[in-house]
N, C-alpha and C positions, 0 to 999 in steps of 0.2 A: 483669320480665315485662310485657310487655305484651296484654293482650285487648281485641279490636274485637269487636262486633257489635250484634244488635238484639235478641234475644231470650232467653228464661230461661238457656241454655243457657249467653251469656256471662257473665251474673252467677254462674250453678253454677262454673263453668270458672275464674272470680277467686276465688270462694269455697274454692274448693279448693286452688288453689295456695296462697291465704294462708293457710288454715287451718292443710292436712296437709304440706306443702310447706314453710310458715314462708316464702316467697319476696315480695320489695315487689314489688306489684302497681300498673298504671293499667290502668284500665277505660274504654275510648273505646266511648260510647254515642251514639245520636241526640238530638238536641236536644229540647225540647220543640216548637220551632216546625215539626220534621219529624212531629211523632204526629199533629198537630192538621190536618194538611192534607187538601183532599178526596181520598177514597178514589178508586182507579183502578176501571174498570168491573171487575166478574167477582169471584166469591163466593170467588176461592183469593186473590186480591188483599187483600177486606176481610176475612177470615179472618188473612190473615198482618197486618193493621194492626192489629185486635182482639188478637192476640196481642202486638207491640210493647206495645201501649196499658197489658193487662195487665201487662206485664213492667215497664213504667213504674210501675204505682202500688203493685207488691211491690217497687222495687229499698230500700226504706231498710230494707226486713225481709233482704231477702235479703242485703243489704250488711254485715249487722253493724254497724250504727251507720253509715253512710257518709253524708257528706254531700257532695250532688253541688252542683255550679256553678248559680248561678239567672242571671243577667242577658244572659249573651253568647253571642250564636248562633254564633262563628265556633269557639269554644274553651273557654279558660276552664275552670282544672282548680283546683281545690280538694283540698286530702286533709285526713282525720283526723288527729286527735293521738294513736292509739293506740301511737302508737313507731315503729322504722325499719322494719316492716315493714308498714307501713298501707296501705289502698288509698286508690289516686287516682283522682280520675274526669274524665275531661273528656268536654263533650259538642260533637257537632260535626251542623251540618243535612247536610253529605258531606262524605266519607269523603276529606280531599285529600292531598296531601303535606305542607303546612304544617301538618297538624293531626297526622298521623305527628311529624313533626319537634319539634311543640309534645310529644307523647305522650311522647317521649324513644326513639324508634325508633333513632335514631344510634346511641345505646351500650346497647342492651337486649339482654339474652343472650336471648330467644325471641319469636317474634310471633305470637299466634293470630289468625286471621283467620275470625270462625265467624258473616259473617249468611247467613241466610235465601238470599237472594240469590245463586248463583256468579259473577255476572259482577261484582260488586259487589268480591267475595275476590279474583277474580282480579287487579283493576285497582288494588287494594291491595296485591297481592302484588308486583307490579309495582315497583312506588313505592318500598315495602319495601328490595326487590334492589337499586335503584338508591342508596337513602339510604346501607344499612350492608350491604357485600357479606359480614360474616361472621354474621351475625344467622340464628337457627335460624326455619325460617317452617312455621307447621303451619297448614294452609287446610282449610277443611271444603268439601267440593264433592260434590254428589247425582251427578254424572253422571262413571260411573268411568271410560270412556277418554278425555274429556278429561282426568281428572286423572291419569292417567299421561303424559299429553302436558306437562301445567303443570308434574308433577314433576321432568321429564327436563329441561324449559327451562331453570327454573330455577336448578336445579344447577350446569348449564353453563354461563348469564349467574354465578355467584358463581366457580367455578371461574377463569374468563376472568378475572375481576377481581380475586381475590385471587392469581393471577399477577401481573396487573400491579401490585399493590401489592408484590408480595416482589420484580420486579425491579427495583421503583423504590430499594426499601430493601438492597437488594445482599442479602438473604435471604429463606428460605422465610418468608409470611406465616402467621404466628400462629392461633390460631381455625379451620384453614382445616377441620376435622375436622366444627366443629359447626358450618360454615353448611348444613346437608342443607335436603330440604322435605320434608314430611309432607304425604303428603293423604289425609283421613281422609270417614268419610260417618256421622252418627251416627243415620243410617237402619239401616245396616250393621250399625253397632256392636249398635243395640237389638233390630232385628228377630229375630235368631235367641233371643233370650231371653223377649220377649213372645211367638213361637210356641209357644218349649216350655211357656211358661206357661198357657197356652190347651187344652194338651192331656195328659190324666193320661195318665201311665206314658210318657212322653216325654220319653225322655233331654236333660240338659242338654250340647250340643255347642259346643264352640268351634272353628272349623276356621280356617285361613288359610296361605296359601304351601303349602300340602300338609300341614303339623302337625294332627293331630285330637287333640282332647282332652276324651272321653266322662264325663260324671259321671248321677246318675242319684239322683235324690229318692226314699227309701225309709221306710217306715211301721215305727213301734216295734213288734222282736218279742213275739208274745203267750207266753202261758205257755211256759216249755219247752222254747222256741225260741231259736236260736241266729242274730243278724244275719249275714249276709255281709260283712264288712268291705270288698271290694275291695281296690284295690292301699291306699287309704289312704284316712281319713274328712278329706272336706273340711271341713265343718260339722256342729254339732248345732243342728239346729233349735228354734224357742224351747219352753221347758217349759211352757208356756201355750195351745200352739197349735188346742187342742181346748175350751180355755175362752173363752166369750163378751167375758167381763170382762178375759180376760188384756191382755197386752201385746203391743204391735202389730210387735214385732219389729224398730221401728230402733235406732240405736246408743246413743239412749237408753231402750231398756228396762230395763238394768239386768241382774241374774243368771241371769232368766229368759229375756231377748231371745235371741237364736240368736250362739252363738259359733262362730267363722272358726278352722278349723286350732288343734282343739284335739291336748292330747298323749293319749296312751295311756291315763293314768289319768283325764284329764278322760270317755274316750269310755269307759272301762271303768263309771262311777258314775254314767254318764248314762241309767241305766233309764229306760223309758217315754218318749225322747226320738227324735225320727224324725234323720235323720244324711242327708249329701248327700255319697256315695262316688265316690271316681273308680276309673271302671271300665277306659279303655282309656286309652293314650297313644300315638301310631305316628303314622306317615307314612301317610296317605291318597292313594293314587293318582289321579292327574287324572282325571275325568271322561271317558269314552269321548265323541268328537263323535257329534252324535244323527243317525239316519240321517234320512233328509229326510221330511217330514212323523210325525216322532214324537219326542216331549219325553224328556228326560234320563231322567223315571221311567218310561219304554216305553210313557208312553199316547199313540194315536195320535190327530193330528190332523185327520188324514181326514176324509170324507165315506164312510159306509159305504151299500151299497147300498137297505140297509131304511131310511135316513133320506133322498137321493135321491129316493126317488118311492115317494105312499101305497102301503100296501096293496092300495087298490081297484084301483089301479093297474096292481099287481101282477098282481092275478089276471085281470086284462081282458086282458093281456100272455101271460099263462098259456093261458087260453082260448083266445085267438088260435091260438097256438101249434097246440095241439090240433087244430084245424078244419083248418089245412093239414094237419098229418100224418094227419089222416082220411082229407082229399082225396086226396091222394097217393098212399095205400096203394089208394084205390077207383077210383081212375084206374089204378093199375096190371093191379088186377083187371079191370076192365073192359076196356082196351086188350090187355094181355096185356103191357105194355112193359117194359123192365128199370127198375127201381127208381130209378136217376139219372134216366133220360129222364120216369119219371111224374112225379118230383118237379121237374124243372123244364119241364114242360107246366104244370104245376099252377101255378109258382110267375109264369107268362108269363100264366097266366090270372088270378091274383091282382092283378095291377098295369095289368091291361086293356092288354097289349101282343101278345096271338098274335092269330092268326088267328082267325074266326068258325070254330066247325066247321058247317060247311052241309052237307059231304055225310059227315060221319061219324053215328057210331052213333047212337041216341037219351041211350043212358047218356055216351056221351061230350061229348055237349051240353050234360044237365041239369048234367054236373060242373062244366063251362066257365062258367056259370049262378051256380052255387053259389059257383066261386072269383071271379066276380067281384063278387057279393057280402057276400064277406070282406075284400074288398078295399076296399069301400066302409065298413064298420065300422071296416078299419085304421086310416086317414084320420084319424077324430077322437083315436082312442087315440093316436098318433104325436105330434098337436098337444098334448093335454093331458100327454107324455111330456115336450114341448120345455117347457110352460110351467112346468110343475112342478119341471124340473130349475133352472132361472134360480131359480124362487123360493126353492128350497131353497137355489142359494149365494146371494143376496143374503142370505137369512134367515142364512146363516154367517157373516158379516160384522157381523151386528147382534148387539146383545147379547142372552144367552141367559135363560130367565125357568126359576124354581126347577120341575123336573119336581115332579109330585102325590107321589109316593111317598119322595120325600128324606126321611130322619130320621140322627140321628147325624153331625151335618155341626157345624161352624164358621160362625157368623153373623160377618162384619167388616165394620163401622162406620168409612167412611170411606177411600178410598184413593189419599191424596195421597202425600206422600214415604213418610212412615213404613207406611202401610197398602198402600203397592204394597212394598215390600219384603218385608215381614211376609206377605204374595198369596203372593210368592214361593217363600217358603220354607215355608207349609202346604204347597204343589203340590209341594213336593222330597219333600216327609215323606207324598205320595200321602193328603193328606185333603181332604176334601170341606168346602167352603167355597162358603156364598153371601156376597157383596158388597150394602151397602147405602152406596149416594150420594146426596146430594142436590146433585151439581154434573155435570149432563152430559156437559162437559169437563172433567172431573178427569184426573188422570195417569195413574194405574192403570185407568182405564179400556181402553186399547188392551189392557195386558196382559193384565186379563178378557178381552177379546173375542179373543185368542189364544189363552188357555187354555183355551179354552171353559168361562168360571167363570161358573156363573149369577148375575146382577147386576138387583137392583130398583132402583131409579133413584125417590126421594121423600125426603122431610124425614121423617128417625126420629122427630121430634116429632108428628107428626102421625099420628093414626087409621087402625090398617090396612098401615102400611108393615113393621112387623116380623113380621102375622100375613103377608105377603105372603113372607115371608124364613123360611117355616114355622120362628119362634122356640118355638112350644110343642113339636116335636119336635127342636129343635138339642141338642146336646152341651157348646157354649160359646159364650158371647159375648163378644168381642174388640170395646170400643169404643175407639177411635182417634184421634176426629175432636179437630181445634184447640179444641176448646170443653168446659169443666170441664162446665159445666151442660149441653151437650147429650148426652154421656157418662154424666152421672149419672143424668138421664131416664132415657136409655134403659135402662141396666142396669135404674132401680127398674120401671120400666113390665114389663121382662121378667122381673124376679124375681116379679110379681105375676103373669105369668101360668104361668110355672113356680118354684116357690120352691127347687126343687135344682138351680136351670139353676147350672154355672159361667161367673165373671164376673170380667173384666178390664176394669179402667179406666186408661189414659191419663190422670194429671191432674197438673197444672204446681206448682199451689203446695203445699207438702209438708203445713202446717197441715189443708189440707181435706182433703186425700188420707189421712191421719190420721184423722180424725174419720169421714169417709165408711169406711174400711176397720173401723173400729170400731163403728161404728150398723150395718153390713150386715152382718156376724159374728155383732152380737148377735142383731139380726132372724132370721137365717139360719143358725143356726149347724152345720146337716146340708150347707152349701153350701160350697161353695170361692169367694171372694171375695180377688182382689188386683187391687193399685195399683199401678200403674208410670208411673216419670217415663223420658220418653225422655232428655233433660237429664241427670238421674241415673244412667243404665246410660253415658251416651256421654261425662259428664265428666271419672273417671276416665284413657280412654284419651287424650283431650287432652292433660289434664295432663302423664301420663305421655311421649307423643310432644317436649313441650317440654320435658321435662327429657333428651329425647335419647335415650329409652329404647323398645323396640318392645312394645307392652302387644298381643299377642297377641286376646285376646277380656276379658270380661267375664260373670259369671255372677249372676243377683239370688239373694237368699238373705233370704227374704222381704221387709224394707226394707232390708236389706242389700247391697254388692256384692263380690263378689270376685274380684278381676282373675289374670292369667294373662301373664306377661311372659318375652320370653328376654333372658338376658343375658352379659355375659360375663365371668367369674369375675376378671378382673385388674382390680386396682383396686378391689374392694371387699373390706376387712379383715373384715367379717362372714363372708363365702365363700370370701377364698382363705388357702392352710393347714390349712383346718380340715377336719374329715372330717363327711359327710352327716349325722350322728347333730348332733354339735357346730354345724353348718349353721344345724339346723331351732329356730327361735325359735318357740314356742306363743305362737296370736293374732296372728303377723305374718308370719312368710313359713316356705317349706318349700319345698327342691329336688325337683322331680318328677321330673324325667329329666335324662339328660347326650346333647349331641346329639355323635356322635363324626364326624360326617360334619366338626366344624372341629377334632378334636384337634390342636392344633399342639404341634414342642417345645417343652420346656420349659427349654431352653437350650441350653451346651455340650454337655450330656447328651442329644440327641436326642429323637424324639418318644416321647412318653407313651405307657405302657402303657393300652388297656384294662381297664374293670372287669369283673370276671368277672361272665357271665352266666349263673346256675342256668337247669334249666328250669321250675321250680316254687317259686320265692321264698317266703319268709314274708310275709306282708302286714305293714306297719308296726303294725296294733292289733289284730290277732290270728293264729289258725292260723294254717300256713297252706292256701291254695286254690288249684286249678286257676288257670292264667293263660297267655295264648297266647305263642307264640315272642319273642322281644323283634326289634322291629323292623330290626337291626342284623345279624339273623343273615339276612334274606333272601338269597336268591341273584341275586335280581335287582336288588339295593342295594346298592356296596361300603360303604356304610356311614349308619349312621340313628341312631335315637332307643333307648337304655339307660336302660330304667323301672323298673327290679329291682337299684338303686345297692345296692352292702352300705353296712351303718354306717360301717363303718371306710373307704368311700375318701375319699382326701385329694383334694381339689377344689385343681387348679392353676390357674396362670395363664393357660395352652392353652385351656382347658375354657370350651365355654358351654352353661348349665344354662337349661333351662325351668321356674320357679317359680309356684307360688302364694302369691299375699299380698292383705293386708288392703291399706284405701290409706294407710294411717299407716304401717304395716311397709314398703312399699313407698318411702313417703317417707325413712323412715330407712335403710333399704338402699340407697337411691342418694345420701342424704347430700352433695344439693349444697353446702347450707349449711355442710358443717362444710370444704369446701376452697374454697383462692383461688380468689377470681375479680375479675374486674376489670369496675365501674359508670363509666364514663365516663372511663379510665384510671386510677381509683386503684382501689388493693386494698379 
């Protein structure tokens, strides 16, 4: 395996593979004579170099003992003595071919390609294709229809070419299965988990290709009371989570830390422990297209009339109104004329275009008098109509500043990749979110200004900016930004001035993320207080992606993760033969559904029967409870997602199943390491 890039993300992403994966890793990093270079203008430039910088002086922590190359800028790869499965690192000032080639890219069975940068992946990705056309390539790219475009290339420059390899060899070219591309965005990946975490009572959702897959964080029954198990408990959360001093809930907590897919008897003698259920599994229908000026959640984008033009304006408009239809009606009286004709004598007299009346009545005079001095009041009301209307759209165009009366919103800190995404998906979930930046051209920026998301625009460090972001009436704080310390500010600054505010931090290296998550617990302990590494929720599906496998979504489970993958039941001895009961491994993975929209036969014997589907299942760890139709039975689906498996069905070779696992279970579920494969032509 090999992994390029510049920041935490690649070293998490080596770290994993080597770890839970057991796979030899090279890790192509930047030089040193690349960190040290001056910074390009613009604060998202020296933000992304500060974070390189960073990344630089955690990698021997992060490495596991790794000792990287010191003297040559162009390469120069070093690895540990830890055994055949050590990491290697070489660093390189760019990113070229020869440095791929030094990498060992020719005979490497996956390439990740994860900086900062997309045109940087792409132009790697490139290089890639050309060196080894069967090499699996998983690119991280922020911007999602170029990377349907880079994926589709892709494929088809390897395709092309391992053609002409198998025609050259008088047979089908070998590998040709796993050269795919993966493009991933680990914006993507983390956003939808940092917003649910942001917001209490906020299902945890994993959506993608149309698959939705609902879980839902639930509080220890009190006296008497009976939990609702859902279809199945994903997790018990840690036994400590109410204690100041307890443990901080990652994987090394220990007995108290929060266990992943336990069995029935684990959740049976887990009194007093909170649990994370999964509630729904189905096919989610595509999003209805939004009719024109109104967002996916029905709020309009508009311009409504009361915001158009002031009040005063209104009623000047109103007024108006009135004084012709006086006129009108007293013209009528007075001439005797029919009601059309008064009204437009009246309306001829309003804009000084009739005639003088000289030889009419007196009353028909003074009227004439009167409407043309309404006439003269129009004038200005019309002009301050025109000016007022421009300034209200230009004013729509600028960014919006927090109404007086907002309380119960979402304050977000920062929104660059990961905080324009995270924008995004508060606005699906219809909450109310103010923005705070200190980069005027940041990214998420235009998307505030579309959403109509109110946005304070100043340095959170600084005096005033968060009471500007009314944080003493917010609901959560969501800090985001590339910087540990300006993250941690901010939360302390706003837990001082509400101490039950909820708080999310953004922070890169796990040791302080640790430690902070533990001083602000104990400080705080009526408060909800978590850590999230983006790195950490998006490394996982990396991983997963280059072992060739499609990791679904990602759920945090306090420092925990718990991935969500589909797969397909041939070829793995842990799932195929065995029936759902015999499947499910406690602590490491467990069949959620069976998708039968790909039942294929099962041989000579034709296609596979369906599992029978109740309408009322037992839940795996208790009663059972109400549960909605199983997705399969629609009428407008020939066929979907079976989430109500009995024990006893045998999982064939047809069959692909959507799981839940741990990343180690997961690692050993896909058990590349225990079959051949071929390093540079040997086995």
């Amino acid at each position: 395996m090999v992994v390029c890039g510049d920041d935490a993300l690649a070293h998490r992403l080596a770290a994993e593979l080597r770890g839970v994966y057991k796979e030899r890793v090279t890790l192509v990093v930047p030089s040193a004579e690349r960190t040290v270079r001056p910074p390009v203008v613009g604060r998202a430039r020296a933000s992304t170099l500060l974070d390189r910088v960073s990344a630089a002086m955690t990698r021997a922590a992060a490495g596991n003992g790794v000792t990287t190359a010191g003297g040559s800028s162009s390469g120069g790869a070093t690895g540990t003595s830890e055994g055949p499965r050590a990491e290697q690192v070489v660093e390189a000032a760019v990113l070229t071919e020869a440095v791929l080639a030094e990498a060992g890219v020719e005979h490497a069975h996956a390439l990740a390609l994860v900086h900062d940068d997309d045109e940087t992946n792409i132009r790697a990705a490139l290089m890639a294709r050309r060196l080894n056309p069967r090499l699996r390539l998983v690119i991280r790219l922020y911007n999602r229809r170029l990377g349907q475009h880079i994926e589709a290339l892709l494929d088809q420059a390897s395709a092309l070419a391992m053609a002409g390899i198998g025609e050259a060899a008088g047979s089908p070219a070998p590998g040709l299965l796993d050269a795919s591309t993966t493009v991933l965005s680990d914006a993507d990946t983390a956003a939808p988990a940092l917003a649910a975490t942001a917001v209490a009572g906020t299902s945890k959702v994993v959506q993608t290709d149309g698959l939705m897959l609902r879980a839902v964080e639930r509080q220890p029954p009190g006296p008497g009371e009976v939990a609702d198990p859902g279809l199945c408990t994903l997790a018990l959360l840690s036994a400590t989570t109410n204690d100041p001093a307890g443990a901080d809930g990652s994987e090394s907590s220990g007995e108290h830390g929060p266990r992943l897919l336990p069995d029935e008897a684990s959740v049976a003698a887990a009194t007093g422990r909170g649990t994370i259920v999964l509630e729904t599994v189905s096919y989610s229908a595509p999003p209805l297209p939004a009719r024109r000026g109104v967002l996916p959640g029905g709020m309009s984008i508009g311009l409504p009339l009361g915001r158009l033009f002031s009040r005063r304006l209104r009623w000047s408009f109103a007024g108006l109104v009135a004084c012709v239809v006086a006129l009108a009606v007293a013209s009528m009286l007075v001439t005797g004329a029919h009601p059309l004709h008064a009204t437009y004598l009246t309306l001829l007299d309003l804009f000084a275009i009739n005639d003088p009346a000289l030889d009419d009545p007196l009353g028909r005079q003074i009227l004439q008098l009167l409407s043309g001095l309404v006439g003269l009041l129009l004038l200005p009301v019309l002009l301050a109509a025109v000016l007022e209307g421009l300034g209200t759209f230009r004013s729509g165009t600028a960014l919006r500043k927090p109404p007086r009366g907002l309380s119960g919103h979402v304050v977000l800190l920062g929104v660059g990749k990961i905080g324009t995404r995270v924008l995004a998906r508060l606005r699906e979930l219809q909450i109310p979110v103010v923005c705070v930046e200190a980069d005027p051209e940041a990214r998420g920026l235009a998307l505030a200004r579309r959403l109509r998301v109110p946005v304070v625009l100043g340095d959170v460090t600084q005096e005033g900016v968060l009471e500007a972001a009314k944080i003493h009436r917010a609901h959560a704080l969501l800090a985001l930004t590339s910087a540990d310390t300006t993250n941690l500010e901010a939360a302390l600054y706003a837990r001082s001035v509400r101490p039950d505010l909820r708080v999310v931090l953004r922070l890169y290296d796990d040791d302080f993320a640790t430690a902070v998550y533990r001083t602000l617990r104990a400080t705080h302990p009526n408060a909800l207080t978590r850590s999230r590494s983006v790195s950490h929720l998006a490394a996982p599906a990396f991983a997963g992606a280059m072992m060739g496998r499609q990791i679904l979504g990602a759920i945090p489970v306090e420092r925990r993760v718990l991935l969500f993958a589909a797969l397909d039941v041939a070829g793995h001895p842990h799932l195929e033969g065995r029936t759902v009961a015999e499947a499910f491994r406690a602590g490491a993975w467990r069949v959620l559904a069976l998708d039968t929209a790909v039942l294929d036969t099962a041989g000579p014997g034709g296609r596979r029967p369906r599992p029978p589907a109740d309408p009322a299942p037992p839940a795996p760890n208790g009663p059972a409870s109400p549960a909605p139709a199983p997705a399969s039975s629609a009428p407008d689906r020939p066929s979907g997602l079976v989430w109500d498996l009995p024990p006893n069905y045998v999982l064939g070779s047809g069959d692909r199943v959507v799981i839940a696992a741990t990343r180690r279970g997961l690692a050993e579920l896909l058990g590349r390491g225990t079959r051949e494969r071929t390093v540079g032509g040997a086995p």
